[in-house]
N, CA, C and O atoms as CSV, one atom per row, in Angstrom:
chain,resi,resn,atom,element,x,y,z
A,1,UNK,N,N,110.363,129.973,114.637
A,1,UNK,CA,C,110.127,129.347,113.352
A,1,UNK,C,C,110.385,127.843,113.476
A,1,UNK,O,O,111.531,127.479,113.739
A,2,UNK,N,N,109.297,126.835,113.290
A,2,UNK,CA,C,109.764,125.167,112.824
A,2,UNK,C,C,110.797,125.111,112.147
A,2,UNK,O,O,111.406,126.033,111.605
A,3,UNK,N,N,111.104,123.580,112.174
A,3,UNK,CA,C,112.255,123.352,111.648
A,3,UNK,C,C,112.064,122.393,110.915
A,3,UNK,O,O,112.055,121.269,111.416
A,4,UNK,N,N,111.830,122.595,109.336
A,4,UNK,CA,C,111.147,121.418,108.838
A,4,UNK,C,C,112.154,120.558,108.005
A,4,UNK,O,O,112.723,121.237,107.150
A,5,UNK,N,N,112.490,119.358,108.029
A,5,UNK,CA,C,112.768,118.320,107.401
A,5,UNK,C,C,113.071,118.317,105.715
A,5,UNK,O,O,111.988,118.540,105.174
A,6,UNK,N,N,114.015,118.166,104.812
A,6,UNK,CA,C,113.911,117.908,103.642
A,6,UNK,C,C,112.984,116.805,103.314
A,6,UNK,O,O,112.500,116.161,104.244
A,7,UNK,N,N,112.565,116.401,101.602
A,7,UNK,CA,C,111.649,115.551,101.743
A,7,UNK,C,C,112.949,114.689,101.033
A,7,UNK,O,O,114.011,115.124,100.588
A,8,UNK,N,N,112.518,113.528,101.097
A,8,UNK,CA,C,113.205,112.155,100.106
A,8,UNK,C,C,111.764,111.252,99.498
A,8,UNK,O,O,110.930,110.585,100.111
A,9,UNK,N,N,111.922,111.595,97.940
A,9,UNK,CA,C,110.942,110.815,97.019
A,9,UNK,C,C,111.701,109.603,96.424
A,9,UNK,O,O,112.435,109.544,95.438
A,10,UNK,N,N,111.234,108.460,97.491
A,10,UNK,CA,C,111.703,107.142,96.793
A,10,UNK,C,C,110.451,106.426,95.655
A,10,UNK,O,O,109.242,106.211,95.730
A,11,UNK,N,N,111.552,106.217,94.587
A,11,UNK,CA,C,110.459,105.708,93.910
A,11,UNK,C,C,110.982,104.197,92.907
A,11,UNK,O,O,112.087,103.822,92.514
A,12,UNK,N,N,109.820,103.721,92.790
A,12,UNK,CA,C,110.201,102.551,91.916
A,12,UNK,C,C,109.104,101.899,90.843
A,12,UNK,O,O,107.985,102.411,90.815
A,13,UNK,N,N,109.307,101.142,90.245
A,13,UNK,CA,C,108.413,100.431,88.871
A,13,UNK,C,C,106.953,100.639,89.647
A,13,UNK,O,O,106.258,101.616,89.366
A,14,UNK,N,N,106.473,99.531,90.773
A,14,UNK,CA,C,104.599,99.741,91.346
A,14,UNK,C,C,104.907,100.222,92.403
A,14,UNK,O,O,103.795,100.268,92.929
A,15,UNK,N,N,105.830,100.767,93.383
A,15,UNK,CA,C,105.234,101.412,94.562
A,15,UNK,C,C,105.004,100.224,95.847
A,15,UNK,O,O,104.859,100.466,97.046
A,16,UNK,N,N,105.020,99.189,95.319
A,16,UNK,CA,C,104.494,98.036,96.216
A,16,UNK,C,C,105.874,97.009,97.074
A,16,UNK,O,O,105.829,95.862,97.518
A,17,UNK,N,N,106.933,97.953,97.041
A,17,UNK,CA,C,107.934,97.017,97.028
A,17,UNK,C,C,108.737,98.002,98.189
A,17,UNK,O,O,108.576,98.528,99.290
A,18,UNK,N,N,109.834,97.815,96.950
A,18,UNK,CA,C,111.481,98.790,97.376
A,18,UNK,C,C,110.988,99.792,97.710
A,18,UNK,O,O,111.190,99.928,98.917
A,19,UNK,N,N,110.182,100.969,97.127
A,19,UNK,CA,C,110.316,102.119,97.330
A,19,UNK,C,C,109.323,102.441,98.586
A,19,UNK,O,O,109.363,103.517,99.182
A,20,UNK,N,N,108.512,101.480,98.886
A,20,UNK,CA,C,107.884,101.624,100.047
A,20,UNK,C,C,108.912,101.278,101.369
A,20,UNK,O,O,109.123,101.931,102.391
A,21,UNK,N,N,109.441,100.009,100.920
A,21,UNK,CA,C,110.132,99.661,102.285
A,21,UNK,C,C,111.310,101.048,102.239
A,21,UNK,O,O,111.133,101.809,103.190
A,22,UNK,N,N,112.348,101.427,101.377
A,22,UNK,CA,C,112.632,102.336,101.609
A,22,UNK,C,C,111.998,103.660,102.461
A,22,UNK,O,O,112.467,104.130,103.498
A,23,UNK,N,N,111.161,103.984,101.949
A,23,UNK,CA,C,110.840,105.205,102.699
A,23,UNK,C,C,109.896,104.319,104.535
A,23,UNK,O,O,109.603,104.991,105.523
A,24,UNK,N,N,109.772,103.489,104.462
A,24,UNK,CA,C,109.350,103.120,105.951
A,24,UNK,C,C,110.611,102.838,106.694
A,24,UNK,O,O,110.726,103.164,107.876
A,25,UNK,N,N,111.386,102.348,106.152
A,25,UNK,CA,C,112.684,102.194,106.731
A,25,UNK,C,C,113.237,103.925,107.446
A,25,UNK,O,O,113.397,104.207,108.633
A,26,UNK,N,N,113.398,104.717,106.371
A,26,UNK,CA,C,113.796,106.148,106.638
A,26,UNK,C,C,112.922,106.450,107.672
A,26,UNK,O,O,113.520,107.046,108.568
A,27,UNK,N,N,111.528,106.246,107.948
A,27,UNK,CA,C,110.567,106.303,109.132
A,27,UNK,C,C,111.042,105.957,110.186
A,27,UNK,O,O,111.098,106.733,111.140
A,28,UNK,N,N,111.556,104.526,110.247
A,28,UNK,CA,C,111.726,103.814,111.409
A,28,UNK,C,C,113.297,104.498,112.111
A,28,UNK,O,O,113.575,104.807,113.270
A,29,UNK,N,N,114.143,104.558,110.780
A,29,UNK,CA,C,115.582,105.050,111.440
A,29,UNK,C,C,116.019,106.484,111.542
A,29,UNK,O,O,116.610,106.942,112.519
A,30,UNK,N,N,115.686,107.165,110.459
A,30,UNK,CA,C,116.372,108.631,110.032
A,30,UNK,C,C,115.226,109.824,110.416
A,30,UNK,O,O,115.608,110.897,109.949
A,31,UNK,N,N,113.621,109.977,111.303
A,31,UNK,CA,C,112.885,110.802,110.648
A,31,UNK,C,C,113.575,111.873,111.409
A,31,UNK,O,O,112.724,112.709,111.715
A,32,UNK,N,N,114.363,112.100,111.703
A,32,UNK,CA,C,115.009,113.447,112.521
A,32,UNK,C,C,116.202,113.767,111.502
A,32,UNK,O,O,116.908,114.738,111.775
A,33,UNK,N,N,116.490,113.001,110.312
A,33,UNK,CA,C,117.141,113.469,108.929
A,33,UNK,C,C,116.281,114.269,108.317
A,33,UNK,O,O,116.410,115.492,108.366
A,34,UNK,N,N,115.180,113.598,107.588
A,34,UNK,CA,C,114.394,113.957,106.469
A,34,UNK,C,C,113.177,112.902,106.187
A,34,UNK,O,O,113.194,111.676,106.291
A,35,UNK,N,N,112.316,113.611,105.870
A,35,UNK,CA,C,110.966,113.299,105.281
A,35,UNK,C,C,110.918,112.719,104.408
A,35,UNK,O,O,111.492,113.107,103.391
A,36,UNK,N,N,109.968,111.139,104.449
A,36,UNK,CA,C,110.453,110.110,103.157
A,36,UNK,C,C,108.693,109.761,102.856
A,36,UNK,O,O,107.789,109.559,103.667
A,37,UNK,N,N,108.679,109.796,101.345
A,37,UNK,CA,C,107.631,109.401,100.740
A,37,UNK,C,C,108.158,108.511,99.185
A,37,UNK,O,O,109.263,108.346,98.669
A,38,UNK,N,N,107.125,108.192,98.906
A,38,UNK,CA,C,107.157,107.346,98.179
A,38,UNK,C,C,106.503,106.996,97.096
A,38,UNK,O,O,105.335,107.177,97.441
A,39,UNK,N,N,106.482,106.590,95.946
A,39,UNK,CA,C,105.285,106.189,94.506
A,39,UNK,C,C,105.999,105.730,93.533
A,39,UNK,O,O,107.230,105.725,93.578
A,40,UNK,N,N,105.183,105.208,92.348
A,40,UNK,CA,C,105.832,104.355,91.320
A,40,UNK,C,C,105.576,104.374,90.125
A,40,UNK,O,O,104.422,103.948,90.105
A,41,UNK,N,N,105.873,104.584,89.073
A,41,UNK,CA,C,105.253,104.478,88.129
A,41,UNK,C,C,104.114,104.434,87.354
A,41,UNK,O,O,103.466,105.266,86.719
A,42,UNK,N,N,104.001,102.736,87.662
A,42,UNK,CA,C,102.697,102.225,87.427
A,42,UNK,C,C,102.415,101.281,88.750
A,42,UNK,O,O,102.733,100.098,88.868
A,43,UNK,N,N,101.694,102.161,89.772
A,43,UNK,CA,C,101.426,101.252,91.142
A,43,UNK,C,C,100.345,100.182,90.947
A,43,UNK,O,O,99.343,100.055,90.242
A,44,UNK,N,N,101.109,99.336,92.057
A,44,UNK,CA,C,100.389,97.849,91.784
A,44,UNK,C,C,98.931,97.964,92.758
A,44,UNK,O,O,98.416,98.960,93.266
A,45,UNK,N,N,98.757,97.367,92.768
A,45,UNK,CA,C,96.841,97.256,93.754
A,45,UNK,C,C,97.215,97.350,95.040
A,45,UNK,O,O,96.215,97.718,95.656
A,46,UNK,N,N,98.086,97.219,95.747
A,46,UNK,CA,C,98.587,96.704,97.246
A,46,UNK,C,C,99.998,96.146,97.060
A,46,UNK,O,O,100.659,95.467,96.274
A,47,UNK,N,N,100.125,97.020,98.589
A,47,UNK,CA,C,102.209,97.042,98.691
A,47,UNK,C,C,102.849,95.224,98.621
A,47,UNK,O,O,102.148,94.333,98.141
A,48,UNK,N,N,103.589,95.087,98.919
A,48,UNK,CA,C,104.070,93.410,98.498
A,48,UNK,C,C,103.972,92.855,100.418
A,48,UNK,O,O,104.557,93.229,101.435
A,49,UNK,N,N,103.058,91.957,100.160
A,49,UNK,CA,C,102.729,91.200,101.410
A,49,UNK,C,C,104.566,90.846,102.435
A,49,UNK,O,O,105.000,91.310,103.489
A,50,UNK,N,N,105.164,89.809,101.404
A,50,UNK,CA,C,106.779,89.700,101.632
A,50,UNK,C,C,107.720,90.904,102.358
A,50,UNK,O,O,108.439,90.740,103.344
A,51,UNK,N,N,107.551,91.969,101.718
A,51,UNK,CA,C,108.217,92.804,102.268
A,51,UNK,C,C,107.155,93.553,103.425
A,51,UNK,O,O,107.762,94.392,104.091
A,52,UNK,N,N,105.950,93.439,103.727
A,52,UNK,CA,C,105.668,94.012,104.924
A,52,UNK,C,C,106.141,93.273,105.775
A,52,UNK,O,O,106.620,93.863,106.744
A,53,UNK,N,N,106.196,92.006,105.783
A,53,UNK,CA,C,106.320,91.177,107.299
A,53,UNK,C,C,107.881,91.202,107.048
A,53,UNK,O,O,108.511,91.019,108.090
A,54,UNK,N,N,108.609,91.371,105.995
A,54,UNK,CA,C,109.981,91.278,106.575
A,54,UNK,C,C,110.745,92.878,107.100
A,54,UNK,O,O,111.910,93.141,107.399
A,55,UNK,N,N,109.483,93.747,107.043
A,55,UNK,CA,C,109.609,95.057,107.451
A,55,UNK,C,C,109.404,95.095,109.514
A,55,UNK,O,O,109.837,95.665,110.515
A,56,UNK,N,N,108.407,94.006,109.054
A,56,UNK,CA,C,107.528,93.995,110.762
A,56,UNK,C,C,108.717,93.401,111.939
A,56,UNK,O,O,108.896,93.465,113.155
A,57,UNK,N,N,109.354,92.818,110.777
A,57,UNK,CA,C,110.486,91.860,111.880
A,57,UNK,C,C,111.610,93.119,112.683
A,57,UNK,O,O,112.325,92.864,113.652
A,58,UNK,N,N,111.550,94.024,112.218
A,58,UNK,CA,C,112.818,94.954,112.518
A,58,UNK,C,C,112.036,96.180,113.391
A,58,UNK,O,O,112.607,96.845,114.255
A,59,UNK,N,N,110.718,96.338,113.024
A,59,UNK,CA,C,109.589,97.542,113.969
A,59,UNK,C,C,109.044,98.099,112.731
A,59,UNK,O,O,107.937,98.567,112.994
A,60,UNK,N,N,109.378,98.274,111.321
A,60,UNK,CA,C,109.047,99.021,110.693
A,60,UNK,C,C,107.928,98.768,109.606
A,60,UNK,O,O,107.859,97.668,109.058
A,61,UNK,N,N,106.603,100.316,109.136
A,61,UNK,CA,C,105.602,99.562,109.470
A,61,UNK,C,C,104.961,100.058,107.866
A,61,UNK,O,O,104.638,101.244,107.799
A,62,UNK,N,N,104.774,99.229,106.628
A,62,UNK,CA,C,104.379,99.808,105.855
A,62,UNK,C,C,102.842,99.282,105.371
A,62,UNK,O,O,102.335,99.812,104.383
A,63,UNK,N,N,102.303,98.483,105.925
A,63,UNK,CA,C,100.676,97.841,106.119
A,63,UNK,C,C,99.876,98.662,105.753
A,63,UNK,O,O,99.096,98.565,104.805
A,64,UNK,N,N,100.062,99.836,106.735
A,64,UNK,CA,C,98.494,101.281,106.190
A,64,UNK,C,C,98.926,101.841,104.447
A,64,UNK,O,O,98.048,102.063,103.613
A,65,UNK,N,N,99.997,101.950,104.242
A,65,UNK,CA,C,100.310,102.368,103.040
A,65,UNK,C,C,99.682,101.844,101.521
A,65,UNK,O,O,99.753,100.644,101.254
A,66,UNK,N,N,99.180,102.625,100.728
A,66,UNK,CA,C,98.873,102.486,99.137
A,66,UNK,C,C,99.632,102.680,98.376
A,66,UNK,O,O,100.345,103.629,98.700
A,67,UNK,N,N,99.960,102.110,97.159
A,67,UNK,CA,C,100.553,102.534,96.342
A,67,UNK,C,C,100.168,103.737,95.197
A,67,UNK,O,O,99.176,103.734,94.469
A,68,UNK,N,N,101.140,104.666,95.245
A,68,UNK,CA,C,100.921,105.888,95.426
A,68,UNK,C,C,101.609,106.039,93.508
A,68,UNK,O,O,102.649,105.447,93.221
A,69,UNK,N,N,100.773,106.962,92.320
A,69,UNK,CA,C,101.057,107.100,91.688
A,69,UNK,C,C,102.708,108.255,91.204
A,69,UNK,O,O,102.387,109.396,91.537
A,70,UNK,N,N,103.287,108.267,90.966
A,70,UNK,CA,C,104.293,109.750,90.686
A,70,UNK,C,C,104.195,110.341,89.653
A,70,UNK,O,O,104.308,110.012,88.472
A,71,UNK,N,N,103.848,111.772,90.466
A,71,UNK,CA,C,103.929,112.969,89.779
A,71,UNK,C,C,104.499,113.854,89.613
A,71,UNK,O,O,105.173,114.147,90.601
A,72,UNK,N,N,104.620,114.643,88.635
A,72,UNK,CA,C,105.553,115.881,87.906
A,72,UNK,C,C,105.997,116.640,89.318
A,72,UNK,O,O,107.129,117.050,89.574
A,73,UNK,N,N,104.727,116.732,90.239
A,73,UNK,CA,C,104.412,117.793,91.384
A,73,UNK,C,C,105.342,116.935,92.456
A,73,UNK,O,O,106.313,117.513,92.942
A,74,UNK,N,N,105.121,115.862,92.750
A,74,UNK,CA,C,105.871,115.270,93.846
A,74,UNK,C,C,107.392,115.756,93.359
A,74,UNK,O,O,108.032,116.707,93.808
A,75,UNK,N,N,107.643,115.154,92.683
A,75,UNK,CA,C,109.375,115.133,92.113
A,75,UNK,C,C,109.757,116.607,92.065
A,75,UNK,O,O,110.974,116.539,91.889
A,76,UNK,N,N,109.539,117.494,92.101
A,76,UNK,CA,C,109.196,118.868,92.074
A,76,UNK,C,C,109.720,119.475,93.368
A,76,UNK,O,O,110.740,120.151,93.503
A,77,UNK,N,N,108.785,119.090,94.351
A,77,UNK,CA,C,108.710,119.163,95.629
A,77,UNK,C,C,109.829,118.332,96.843
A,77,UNK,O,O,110.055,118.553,98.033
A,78,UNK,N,N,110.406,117.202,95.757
A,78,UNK,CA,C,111.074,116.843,96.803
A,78,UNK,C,C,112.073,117.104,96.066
A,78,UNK,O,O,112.247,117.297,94.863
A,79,UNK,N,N,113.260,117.056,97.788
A,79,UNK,CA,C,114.651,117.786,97.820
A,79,UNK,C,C,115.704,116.778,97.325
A,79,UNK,O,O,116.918,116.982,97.311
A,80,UNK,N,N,114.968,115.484,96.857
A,80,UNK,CA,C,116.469,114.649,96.354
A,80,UNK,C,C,114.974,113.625,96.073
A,80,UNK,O,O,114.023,113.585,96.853
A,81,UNK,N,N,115.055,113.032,95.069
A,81,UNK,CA,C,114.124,111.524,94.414
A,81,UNK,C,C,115.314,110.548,94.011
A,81,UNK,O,O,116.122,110.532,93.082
A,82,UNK,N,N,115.115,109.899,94.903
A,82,UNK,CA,C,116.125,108.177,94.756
A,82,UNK,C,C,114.974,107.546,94.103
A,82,UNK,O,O,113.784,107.482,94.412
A,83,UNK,N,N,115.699,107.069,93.051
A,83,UNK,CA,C,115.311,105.823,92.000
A,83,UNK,C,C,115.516,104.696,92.445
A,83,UNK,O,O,116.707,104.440,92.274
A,84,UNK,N,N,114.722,103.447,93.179
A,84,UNK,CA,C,115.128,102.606,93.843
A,84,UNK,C,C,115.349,101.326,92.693
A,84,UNK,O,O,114.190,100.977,92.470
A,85,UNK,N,N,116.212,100.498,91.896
A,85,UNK,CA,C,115.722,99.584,91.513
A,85,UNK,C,C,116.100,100.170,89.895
A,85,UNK,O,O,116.844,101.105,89.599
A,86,UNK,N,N,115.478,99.461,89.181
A,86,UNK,CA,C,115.702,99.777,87.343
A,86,UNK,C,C,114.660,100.737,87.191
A,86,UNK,O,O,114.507,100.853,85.975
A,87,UNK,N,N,113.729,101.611,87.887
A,87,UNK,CA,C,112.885,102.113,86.992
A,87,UNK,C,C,113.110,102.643,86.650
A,87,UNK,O,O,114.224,103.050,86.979
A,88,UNK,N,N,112.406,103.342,85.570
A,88,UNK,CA,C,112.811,104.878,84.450
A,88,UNK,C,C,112.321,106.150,84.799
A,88,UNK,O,O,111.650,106.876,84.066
A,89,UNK,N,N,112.646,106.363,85.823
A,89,UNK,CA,C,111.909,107.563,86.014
A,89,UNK,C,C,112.084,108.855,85.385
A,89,UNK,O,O,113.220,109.319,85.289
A,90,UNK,N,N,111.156,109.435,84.981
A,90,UNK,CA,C,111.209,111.160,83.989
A,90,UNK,C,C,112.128,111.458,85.025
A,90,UNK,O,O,112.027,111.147,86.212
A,91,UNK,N,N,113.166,112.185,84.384
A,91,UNK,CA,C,113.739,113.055,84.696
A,91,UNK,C,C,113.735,114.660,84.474
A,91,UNK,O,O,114.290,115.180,83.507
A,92,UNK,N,N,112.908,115.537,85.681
A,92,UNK,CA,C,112.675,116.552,85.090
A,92,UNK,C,C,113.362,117.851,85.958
A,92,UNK,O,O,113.573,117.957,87.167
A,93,UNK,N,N,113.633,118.833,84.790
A,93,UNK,CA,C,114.774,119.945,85.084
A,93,UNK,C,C,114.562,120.408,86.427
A,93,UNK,O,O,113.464,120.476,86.980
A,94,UNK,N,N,115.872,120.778,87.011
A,94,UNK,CA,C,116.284,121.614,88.712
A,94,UNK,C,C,115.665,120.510,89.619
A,94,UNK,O,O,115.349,120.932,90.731
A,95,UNK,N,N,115.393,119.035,89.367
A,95,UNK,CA,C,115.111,117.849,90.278
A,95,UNK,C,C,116.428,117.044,90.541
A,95,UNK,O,O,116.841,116.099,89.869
A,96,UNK,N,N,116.774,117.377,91.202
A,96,UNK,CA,C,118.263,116.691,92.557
A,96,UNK,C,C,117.721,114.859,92.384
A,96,UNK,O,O,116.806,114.329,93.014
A,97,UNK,N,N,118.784,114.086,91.155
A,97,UNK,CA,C,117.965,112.645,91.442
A,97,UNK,C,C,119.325,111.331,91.910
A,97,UNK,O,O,120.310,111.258,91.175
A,98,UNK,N,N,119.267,110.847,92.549
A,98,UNK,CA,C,120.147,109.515,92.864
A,98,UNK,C,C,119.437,108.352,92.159
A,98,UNK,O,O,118.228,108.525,92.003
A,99,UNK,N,N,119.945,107.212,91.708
A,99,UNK,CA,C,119.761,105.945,91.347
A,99,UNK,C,C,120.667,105.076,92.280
A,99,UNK,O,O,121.889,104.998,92.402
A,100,UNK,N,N,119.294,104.261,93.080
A,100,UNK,CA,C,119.908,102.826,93.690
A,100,UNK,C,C,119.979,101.596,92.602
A,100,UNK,O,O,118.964,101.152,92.064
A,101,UNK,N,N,121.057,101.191,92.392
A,101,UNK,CA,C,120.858,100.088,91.370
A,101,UNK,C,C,120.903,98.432,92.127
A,101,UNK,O,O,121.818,97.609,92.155
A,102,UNK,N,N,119.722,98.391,92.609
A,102,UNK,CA,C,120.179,97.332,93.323
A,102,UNK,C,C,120.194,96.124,92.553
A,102,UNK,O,O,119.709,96.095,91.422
A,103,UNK,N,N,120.720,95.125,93.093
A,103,UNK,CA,C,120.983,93.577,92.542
A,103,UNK,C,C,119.678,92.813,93.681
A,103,UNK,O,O,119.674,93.043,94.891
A,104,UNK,N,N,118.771,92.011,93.067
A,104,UNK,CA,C,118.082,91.610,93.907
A,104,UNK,C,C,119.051,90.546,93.862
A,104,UNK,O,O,119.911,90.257,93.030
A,105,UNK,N,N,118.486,89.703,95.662
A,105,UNK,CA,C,119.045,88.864,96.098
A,105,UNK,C,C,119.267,87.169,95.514
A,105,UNK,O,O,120.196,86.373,95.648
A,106,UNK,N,N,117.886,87.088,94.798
A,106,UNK,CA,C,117.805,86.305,94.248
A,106,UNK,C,C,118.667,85.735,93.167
A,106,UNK,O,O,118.675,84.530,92.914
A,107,UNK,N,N,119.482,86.726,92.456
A,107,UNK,CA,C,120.956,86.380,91.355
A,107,UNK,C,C,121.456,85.512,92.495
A,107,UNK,O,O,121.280,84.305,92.329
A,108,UNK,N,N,122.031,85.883,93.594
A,108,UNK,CA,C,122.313,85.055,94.519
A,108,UNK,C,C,121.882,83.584,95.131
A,108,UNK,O,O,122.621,82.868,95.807
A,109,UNK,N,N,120.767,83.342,94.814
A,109,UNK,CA,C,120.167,82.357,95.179
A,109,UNK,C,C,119.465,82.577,96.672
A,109,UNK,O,O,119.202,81.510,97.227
A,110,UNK,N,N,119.235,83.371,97.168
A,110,UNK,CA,C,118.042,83.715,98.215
A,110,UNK,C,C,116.564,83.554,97.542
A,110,UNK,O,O,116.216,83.922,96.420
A,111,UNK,N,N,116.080,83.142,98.176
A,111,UNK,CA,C,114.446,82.880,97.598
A,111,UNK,C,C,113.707,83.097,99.463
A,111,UNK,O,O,114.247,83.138,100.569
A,112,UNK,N,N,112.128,83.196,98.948
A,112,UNK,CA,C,111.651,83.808,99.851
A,112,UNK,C,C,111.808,84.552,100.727
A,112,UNK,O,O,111.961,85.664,100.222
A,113,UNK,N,N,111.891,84.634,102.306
A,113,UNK,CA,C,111.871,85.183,103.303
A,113,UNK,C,C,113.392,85.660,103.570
A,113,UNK,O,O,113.718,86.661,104.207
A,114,UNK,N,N,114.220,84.765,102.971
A,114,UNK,CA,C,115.580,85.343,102.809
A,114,UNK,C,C,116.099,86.303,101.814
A,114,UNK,O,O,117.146,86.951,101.805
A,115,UNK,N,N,115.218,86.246,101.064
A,115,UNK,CA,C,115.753,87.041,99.490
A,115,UNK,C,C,115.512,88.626,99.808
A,115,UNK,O,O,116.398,89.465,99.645
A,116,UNK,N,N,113.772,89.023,100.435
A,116,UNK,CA,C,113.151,89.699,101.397
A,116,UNK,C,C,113.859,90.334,102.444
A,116,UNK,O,O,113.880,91.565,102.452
A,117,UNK,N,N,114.354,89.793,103.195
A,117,UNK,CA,C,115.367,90.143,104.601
A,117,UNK,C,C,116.489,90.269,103.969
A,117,UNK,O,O,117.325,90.815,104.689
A,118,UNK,N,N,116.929,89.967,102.793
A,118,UNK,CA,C,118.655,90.813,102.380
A,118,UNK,C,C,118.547,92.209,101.617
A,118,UNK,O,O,119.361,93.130,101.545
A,119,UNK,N,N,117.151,92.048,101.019
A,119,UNK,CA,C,116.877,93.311,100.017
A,119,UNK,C,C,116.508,94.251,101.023
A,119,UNK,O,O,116.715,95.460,100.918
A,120,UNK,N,N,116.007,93.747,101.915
A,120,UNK,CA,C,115.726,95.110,103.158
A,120,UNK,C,C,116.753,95.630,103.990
A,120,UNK,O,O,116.785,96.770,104.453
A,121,UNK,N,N,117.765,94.536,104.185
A,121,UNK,CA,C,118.915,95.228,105.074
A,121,UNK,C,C,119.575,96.148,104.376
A,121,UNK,O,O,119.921,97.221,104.870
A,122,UNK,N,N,119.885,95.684,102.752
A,122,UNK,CA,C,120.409,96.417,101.611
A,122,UNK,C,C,119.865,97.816,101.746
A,122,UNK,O,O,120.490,98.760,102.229
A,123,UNK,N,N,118.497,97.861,101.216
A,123,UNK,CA,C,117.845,99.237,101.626
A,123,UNK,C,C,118.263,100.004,102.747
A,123,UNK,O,O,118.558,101.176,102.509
A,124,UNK,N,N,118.369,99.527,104.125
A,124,UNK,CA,C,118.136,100.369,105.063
A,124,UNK,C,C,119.463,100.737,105.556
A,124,UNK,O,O,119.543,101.628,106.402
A,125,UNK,N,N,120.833,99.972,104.990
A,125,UNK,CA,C,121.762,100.462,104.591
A,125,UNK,C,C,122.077,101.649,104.202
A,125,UNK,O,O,122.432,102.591,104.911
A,126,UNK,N,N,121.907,101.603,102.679
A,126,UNK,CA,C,121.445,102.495,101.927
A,126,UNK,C,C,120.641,103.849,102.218
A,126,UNK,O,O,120.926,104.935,101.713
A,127,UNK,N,N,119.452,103.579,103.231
A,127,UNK,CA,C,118.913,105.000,103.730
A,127,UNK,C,C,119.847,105.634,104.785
A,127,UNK,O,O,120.101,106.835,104.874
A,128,UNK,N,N,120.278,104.727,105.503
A,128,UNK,CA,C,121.147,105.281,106.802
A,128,UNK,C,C,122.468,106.137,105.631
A,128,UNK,O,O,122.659,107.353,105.677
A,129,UNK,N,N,123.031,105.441,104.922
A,129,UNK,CA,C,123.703,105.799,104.032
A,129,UNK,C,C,123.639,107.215,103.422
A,129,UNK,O,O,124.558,107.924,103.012
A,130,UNK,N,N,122.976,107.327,103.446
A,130,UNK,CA,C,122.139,108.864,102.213
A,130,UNK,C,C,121.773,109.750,103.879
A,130,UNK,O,O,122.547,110.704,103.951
A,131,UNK,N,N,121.170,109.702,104.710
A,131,UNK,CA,C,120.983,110.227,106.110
A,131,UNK,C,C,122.152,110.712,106.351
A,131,UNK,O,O,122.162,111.941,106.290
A,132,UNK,N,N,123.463,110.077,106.682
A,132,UNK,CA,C,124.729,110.146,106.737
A,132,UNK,C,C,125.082,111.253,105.862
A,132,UNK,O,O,125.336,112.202,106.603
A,133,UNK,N,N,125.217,111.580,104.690
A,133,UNK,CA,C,125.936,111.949,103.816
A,133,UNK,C,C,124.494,113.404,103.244
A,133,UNK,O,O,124.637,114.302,102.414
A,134,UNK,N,N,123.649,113.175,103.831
A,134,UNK,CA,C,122.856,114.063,103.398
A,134,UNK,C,C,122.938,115.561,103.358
A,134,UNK,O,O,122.299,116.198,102.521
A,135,UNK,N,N,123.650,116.088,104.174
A,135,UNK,CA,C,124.263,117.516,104.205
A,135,UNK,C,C,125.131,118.026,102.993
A,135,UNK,O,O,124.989,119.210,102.685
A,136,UNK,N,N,125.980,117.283,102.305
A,136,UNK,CA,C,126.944,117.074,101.108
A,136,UNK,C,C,126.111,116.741,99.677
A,136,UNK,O,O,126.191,117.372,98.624
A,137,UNK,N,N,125.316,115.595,99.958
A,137,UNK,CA,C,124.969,114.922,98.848
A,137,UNK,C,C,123.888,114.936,98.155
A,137,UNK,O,O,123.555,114.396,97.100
A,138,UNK,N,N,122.971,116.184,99.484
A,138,UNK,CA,C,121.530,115.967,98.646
A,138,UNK,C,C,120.867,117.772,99.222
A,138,UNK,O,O,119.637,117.729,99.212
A,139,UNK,N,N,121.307,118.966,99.601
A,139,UNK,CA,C,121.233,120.028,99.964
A,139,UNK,C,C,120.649,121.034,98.855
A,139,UNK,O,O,120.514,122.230,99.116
């Protein structure tokens, strides 16, 4: 019998951001944890240019990716949905959900390519984080 992977549904406001680099991040570091996908709300036209190349700097690769609408069925299906960010996501019954509340970098005064490269280390923190603790925290 395979041995298949839990899923992790990261999600956020368009899909074009956090919740993508999140789940490419979980690609690049954890896929021998769990299975990471991703969608948003209301997805934007195309993922955020900024965070692909500050994805590219580390190996990790979210370029082929669309922004992906969320549904009743995804959230359903996956074994834990992290809320990346302020969105509101439905919350719907026997769905296992975490909220990342992140602080973008920018309160800080990071702007561009730096603001980018702190919100991503933050993230991938954060996934290694949840990888770690995933036996306890998300089963």
């Amino acid at each position: 019998m395979a041995h298949t992977h839990p899923t992790v549904l990261f999600v956020c406001n368009s899909n074009g951001g956090k919740s993508q680099m999140a789940a490419a991040l979980a690609a690049l570091d954890v896929p021998h944890i769990f299975t990471a996908i991703s969608a948003g709300l209301t997805p934007a036209d195309a993922v955020n240019g900024q965070a692909a190349a500050s994805l590219a700097k580390i190996g990790a690769d979210m370029t082929s990716k669309t922004p992906t609408q969320l549904t009743d069925d995804m959230q359903r299906s996956a074994d834990v949905v992290v809320t990346v960010g302020d969105a509101a996501t439905p919350e719907l019954e026997g769905v296992k959900y975490v909220r990342w509340n992140i602080i973008d970098p920018s309160v800080f005064g990071a702007k561009g390519d730096a603001r980018m490269d702190k919100l991503r280390d933050d993230l991938r923190e954060r996934v290694n984080d949840l990888a770690g603790e995933f036996g306890t925290c998300c089963s």
